[in-house]
C-alpha positions in Angstrom: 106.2 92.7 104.3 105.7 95.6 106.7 102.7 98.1 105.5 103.9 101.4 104.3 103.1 104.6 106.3 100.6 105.7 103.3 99.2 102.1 103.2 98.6 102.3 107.0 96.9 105.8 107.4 94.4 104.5 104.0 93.5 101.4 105.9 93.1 103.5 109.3 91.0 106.3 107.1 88.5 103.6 106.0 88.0 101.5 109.2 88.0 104.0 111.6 90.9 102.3 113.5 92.5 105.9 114.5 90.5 105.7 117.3 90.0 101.9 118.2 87.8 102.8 121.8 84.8 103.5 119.6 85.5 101.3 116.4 82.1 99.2 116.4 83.1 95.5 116.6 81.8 95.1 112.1 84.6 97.8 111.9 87.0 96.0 113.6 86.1 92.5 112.4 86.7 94.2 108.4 89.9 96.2 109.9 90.9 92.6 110.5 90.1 91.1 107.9 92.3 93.7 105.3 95.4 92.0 106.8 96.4 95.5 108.3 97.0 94.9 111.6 97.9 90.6 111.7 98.7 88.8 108.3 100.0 85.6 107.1 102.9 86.1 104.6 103.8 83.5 101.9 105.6 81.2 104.3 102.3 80.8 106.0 104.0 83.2 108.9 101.9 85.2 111.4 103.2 88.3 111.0 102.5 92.1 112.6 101.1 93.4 109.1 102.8 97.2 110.5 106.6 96.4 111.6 106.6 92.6 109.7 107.9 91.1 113.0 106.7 87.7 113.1 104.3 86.7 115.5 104.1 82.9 115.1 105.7 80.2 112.5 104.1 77.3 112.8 100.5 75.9 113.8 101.7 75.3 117.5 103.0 78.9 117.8 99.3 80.2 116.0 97.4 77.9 118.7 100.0 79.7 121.4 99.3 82.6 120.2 95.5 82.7 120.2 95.7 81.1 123.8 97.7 84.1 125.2 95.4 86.6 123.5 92.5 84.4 125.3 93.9 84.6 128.7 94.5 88.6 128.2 91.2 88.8 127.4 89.3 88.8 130.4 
C-alpha cells in the first residue's frame, strides 16, 4: 500500500533522505531498510513503497530487477 504523504515526510525527517547527495551510505542502508522507498507487500510483490506500483512479482522479475539496477550502476 502506497505511504501516506505524512508517513513519507516522518521517514524522510529521520533518515535524512530529503537530500539523498549527502545521506551517508548507514543512512541510506536504514532508509532502506524502513520499507520507505522499496517493500514487499503480502503477496510477496516488490513494490514502490511511495506510489504502490509494483516493481516485480515473482523471483525472476526480483533477479531482473536487481540486474538492471546493477548495470545502471556503473
Amino acid at each position: 500500500m502506497p505511504m501516506k504523504f505524512d508517513e513519507i515526510l516522518k521517514q524522510r525527517d529521520k533518515y535524512h533522505a530529503d537530500n539523498m547527495e549527502t545521506m551517508n551510505i548507514t543512512d541510506y542502508r536504514a532508509f532502506l531498510e524502513t520499507g520507505a522507498l522499496i517493500e514487499k507487500d503480502h503477496h510477496g510483490f516488490v513494490r514502490c513503497a511511495l506510489s504502490g506500483e509494483m516493481l516485480a512479482v515473482n523471483p525472476e522479475q526480483t533477479d531482473a530487477l536487481i540486474e538492471f539496477l546493477k548495470g545502471i550502476r556503473d
